[in-house]
NUROMAR-930490 format. One record per atom (N, C-alpha, C, O, CB): x, y, z. Coordinates in steps of 0.1 Angstrom, whole numbers, padded with zeros to 4 digits, always signed. Glycine has a CB too. Layout:
// NUROMAR-930490
XYZ
...
***
This chain:
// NUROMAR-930490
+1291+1374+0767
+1280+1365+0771
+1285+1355+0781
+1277+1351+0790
+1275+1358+0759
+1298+1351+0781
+1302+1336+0791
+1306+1344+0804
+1304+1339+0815
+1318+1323+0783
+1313+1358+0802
+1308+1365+0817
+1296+1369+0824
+1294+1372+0836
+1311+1376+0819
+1290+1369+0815
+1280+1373+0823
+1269+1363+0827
+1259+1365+0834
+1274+1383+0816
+1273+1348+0819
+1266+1335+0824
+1271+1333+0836
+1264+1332+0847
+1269+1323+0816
+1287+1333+0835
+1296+1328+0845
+1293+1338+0858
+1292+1331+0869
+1312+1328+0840
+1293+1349+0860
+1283+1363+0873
+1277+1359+0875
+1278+1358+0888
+1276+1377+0873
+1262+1348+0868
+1252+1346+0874
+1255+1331+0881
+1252+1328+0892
+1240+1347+0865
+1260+1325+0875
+1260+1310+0881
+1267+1312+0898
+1262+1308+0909
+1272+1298+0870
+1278+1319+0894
+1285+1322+0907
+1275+1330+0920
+1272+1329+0932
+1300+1332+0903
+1272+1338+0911
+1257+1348+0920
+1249+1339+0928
+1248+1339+0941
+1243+1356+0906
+1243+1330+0921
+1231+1323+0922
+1242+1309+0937
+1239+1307+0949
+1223+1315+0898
+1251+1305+0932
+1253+1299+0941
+1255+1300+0956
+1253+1295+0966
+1259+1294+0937
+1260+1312+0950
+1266+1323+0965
+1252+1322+0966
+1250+1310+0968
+1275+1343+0964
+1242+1327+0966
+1228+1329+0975
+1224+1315+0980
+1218+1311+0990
+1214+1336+0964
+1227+1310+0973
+1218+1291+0978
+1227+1290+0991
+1223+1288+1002
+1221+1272+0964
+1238+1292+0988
+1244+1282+1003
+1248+1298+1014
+1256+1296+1023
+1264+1268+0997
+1241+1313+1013
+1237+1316+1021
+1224+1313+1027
+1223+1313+1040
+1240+1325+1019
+1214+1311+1018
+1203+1309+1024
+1199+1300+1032
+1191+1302+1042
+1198+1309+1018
+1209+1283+1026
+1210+1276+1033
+1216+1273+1046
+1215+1263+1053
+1211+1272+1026
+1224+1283+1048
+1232+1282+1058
+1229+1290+1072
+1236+1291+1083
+1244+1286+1053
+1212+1298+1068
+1205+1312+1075
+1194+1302+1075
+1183+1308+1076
+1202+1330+1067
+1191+1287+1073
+1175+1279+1075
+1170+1280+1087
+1180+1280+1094
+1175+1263+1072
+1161+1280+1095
+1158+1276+1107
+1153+1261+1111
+1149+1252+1104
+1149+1284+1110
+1153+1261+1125
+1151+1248+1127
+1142+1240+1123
+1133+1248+1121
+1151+1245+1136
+1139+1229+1122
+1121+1226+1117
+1113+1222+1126
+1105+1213+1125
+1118+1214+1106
+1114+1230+1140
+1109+1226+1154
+1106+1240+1161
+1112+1251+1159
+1120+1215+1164
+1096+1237+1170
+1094+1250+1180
+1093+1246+1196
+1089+1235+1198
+1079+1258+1176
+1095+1253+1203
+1098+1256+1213
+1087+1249+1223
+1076+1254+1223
+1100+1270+1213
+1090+1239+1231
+1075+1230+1233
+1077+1218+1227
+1072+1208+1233
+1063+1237+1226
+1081+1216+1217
+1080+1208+1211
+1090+1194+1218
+1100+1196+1224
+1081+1212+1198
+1084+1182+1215
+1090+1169+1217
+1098+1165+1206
+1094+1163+1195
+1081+1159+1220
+1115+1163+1210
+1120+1159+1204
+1132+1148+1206
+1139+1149+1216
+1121+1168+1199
+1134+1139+1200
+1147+1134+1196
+1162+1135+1190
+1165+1127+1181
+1143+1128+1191
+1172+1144+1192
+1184+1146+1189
+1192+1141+1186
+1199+1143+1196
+1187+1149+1192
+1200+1133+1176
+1214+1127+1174
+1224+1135+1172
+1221+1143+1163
+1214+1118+1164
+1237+1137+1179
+1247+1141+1179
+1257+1126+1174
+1254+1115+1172
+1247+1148+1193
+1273+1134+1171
+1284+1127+1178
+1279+1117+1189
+1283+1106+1186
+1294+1136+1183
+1274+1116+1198
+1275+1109+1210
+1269+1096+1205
+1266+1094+1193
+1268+1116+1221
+1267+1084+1218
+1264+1071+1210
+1247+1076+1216
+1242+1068+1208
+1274+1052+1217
+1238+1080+1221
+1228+1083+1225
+1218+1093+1224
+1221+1104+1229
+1231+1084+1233
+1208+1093+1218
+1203+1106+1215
+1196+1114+1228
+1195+1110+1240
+1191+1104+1202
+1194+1124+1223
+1185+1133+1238
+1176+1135+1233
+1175+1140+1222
+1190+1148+1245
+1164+1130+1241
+1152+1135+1243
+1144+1142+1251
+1144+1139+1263
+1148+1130+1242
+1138+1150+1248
+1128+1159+1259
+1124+1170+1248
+1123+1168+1236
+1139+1167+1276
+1121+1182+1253
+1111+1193+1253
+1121+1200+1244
+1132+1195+1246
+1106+1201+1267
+1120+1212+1233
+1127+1224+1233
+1123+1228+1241
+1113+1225+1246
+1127+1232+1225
+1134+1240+1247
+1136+1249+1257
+1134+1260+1255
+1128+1269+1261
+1146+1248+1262
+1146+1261+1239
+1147+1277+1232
+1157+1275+1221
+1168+1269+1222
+1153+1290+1244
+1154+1281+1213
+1160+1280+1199
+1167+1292+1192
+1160+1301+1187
+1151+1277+1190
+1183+1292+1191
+1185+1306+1189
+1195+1297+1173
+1196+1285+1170
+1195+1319+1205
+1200+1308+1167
+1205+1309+1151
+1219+1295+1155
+1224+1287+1146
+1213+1331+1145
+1223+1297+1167
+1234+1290+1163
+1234+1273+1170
+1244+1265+1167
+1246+1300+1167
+1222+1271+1178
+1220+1257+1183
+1206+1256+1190
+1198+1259+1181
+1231+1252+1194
+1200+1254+1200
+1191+1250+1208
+1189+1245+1219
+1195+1234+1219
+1186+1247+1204
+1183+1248+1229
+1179+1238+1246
+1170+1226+1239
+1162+1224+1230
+1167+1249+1262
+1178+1217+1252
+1164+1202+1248
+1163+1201+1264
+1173+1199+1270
+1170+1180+1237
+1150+1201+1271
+1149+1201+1284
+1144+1188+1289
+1132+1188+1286
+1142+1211+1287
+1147+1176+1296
+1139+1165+1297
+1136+1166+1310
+1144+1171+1317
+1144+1153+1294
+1122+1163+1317
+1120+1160+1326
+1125+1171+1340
+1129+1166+1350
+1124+1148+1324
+1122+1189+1337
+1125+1194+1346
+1146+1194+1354
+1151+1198+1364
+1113+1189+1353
+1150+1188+1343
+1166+1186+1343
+1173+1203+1335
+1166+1211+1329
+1170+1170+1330
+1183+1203+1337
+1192+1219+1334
+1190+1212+1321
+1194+1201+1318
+1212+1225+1343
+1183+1221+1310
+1186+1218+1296
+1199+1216+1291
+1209+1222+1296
+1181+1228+1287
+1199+1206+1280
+1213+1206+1271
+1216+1211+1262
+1210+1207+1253
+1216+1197+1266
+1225+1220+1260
+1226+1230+1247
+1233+1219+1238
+1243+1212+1241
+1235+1245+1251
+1228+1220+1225
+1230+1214+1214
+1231+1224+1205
+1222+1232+1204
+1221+1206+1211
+1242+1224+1199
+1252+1233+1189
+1242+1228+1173
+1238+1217+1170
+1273+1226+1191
+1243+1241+1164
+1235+1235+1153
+1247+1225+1143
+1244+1218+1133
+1226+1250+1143
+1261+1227+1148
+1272+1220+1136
+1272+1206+1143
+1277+1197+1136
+1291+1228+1135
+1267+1204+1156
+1270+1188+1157
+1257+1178+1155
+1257+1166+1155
+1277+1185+1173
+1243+1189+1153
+1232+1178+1150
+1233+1171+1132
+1235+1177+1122
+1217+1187+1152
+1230+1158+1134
+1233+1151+1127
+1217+1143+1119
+1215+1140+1107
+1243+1143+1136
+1208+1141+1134
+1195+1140+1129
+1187+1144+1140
+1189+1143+1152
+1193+1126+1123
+1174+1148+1134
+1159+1154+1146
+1149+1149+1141
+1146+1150+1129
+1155+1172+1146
+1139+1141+1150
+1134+1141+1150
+1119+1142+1161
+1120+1137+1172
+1139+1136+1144
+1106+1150+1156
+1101+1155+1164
+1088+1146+1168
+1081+1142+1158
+1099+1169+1160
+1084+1142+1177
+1071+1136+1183
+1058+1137+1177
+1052+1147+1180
+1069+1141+1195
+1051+1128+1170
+1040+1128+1159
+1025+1121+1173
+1014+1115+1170
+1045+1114+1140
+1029+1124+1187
+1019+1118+1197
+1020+1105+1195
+1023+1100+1184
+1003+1124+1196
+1016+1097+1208
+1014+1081+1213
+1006+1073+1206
+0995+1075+1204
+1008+1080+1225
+1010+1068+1204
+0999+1053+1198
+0992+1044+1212
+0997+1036+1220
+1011+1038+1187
+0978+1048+1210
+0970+1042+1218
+0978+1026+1223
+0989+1024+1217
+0956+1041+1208
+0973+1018+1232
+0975+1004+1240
+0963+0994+1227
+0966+0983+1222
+0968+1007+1263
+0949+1000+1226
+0943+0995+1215
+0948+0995+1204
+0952+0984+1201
+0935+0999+1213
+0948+1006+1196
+0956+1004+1183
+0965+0994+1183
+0965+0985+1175
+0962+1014+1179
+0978+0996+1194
+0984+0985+1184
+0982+0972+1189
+0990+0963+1184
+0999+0986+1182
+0974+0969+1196
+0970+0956+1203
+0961+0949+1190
+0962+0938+1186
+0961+0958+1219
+0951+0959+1184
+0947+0955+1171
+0955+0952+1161
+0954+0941+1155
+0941+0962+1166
+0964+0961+1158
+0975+0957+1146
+0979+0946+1147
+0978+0937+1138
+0986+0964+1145
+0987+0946+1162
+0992+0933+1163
+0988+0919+1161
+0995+0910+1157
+0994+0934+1171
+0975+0920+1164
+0963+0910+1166
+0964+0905+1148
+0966+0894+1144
+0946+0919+1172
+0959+0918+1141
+0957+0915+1130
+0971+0905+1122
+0970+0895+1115
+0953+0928+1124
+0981+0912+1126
+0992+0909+1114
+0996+0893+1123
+1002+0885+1116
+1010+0925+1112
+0994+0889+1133
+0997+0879+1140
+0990+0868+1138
+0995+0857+1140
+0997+0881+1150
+0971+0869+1134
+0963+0860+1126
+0968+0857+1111
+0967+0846+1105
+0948+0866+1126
+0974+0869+1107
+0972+0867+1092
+0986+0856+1089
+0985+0845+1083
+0971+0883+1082
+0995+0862+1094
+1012+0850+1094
+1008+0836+1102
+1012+0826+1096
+1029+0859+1106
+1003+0835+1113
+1000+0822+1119
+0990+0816+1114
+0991+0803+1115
+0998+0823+1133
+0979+0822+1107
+0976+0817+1100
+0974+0811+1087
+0963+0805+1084
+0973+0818+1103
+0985+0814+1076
+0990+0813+1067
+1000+0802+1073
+1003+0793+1066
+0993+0825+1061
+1003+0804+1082
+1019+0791+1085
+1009+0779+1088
+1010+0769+1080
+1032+0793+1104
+1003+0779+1095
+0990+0770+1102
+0984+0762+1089
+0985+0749+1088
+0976+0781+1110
+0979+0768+1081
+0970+0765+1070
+0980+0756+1062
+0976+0746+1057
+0965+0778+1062
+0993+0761+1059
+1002+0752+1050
+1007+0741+1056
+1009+0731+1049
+1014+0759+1044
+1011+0740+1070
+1019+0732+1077
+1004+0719+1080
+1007+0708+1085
+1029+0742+1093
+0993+0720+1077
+0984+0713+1081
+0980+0705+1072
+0976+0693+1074
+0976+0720+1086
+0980+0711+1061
+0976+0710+1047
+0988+0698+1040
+0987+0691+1031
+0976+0728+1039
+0999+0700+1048
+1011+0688+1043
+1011+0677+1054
+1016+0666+1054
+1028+0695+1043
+1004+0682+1060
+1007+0667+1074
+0987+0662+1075
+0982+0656+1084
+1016+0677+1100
+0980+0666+1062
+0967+0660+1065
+0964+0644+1062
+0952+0640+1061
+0957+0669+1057
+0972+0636+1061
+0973+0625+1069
+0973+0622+1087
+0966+0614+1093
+0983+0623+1064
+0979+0628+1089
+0978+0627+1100
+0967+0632+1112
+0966+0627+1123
+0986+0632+1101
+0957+0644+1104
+0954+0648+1111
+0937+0639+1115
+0931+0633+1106
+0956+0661+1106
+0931+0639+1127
+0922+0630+1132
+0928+0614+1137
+0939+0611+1141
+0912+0630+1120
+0917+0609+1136
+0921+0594+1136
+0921+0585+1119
+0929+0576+1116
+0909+0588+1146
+0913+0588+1114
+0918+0579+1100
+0923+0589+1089
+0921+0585+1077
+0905+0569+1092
+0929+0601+1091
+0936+0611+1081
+0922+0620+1075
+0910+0616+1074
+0945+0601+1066
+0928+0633+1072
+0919+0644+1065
+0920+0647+1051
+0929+0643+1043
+0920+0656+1071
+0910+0656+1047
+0915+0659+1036
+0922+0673+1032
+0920+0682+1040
+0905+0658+1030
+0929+0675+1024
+0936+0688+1022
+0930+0699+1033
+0933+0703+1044
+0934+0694+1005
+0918+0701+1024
+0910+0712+1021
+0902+0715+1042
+0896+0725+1047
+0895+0706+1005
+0905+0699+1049
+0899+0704+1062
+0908+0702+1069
+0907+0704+1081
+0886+0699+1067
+0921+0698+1063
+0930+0699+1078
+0937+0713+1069
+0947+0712+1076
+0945+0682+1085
+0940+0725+1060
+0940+0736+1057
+0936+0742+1068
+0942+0748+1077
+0932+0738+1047
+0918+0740+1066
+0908+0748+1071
+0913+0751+1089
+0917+0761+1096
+0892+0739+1068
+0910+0740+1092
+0916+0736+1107
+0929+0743+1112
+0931+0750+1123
+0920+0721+1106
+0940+0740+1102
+0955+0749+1101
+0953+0764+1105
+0958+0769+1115
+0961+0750+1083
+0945+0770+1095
+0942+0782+1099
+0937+0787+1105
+0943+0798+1108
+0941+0785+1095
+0922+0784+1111
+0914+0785+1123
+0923+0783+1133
+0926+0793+1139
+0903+0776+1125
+0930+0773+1139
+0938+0777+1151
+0952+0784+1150
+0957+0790+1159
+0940+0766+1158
+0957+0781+1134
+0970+0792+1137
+0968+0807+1135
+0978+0814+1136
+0983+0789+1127
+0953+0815+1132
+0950+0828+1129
+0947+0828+1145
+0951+0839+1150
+0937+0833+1117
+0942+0818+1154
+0937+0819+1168
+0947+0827+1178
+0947+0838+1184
+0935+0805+1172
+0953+0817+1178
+0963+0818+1186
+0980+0830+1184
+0989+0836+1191
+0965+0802+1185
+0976+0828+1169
+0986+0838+1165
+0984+0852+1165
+0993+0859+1163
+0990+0836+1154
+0972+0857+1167
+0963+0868+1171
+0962+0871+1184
+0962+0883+1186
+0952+0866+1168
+0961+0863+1193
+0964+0865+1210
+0972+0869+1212
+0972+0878+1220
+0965+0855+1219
+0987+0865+1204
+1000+0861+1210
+1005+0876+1200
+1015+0882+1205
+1008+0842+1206
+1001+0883+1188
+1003+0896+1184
+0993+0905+1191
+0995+0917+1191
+1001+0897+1170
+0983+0900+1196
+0976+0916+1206
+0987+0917+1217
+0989+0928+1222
+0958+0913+1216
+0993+0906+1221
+0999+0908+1235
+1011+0915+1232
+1017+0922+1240
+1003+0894+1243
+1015+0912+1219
+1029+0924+1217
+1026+0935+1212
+1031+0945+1217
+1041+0919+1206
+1016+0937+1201
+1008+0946+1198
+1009+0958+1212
+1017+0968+1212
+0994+0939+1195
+1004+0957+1217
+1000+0962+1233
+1012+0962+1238
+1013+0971+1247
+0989+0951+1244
+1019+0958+1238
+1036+0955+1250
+1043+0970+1242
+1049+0978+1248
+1051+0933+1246
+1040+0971+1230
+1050+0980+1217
+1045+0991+1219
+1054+0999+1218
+1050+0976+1199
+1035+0997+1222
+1026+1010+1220
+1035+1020+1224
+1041+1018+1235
+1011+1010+1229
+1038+1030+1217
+1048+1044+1222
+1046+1050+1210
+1038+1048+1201
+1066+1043+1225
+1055+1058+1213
+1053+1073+1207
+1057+1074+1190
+1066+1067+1186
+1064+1083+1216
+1054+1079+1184
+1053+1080+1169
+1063+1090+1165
+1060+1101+1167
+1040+1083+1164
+1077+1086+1157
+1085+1101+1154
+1089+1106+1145
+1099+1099+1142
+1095+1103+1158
+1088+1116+1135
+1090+1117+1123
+1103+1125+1123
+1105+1135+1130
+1078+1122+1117
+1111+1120+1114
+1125+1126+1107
+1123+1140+1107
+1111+1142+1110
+1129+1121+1091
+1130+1154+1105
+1131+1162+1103
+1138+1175+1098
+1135+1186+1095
+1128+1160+1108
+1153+1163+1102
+1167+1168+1099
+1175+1159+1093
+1171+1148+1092
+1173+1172+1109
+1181+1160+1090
+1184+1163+1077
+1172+1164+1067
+1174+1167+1055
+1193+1152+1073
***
């Protein structure tokens, strides 16, 4: 019985790390990708062509780079652009909601001050946050919008 456990365990492992060692890439030919090697820089561009033991990455009509499959380290492949809107909204949004949460507290402690004979909590708050959601919303569409690129999902490892 403990030989014939011990055949299978050994069996069974021998197949996993052939199988694993026969995986294919998790990209096709066309596809946009990102490469990390050894090097300090990753490569990006197009597959070219994908054979068992590495792959072309072609950028921009350049002699593709052959990338060996023992030196990739991580891949990842192009999930398409994020609109100039989208993230000008995001930005917008997450930039009202922090400026104005800073706005609202920082206003809300100095409402003495605020007007000519001092306010109360509740309207220099109010005030706080109406202009720090304002302005902090302009100032996140504008990065929102500056950030907009491409979207990339892991793949490798």
């Amino acid at each position: 019985m403990t030989r014939f456990l011990l055949a299978f365990v050994v069996g069974f492992c021998g197949l996993s790390a052939n199988a694993s060692a026969q995986s294919t890439f998790p990209m096709a030919v066309d596809e946009r990708v990102r490469v990390w090697t050894s090097s300090q820089e990753a490569i990006t561009g197009r597959v070219a062509s994908i054979a068992a033991d590495g792959f072309e990455v072609a950028n921009d009509g350049a002699t593709p780079a052959r990338v060996a499959r023992s030196a990739v380290t991580k891949i990842e492949v192009s999930r398409g652009v994020t609109s100039t809107g989208a993230s000008a909204k995001k930005g917008a949004l997450w930039g009202a909601i922090i400026s104005g949460a800073a706005g609202a507290l920082l206003l809300a402690l100095q409402h003495e001050q605020v007007g000519e004979g001092g306010s109360s909590v509740g309207k220099a708050a109010a005030l706080g946050a109406w202009s720090g959601g304002l302005f902090g919303g302009l100032i996140g569409a504008g990065v929102g919008a500056a950030r907009a690129g491409e979207k990339w999902e892991q793949v490798w490892p």
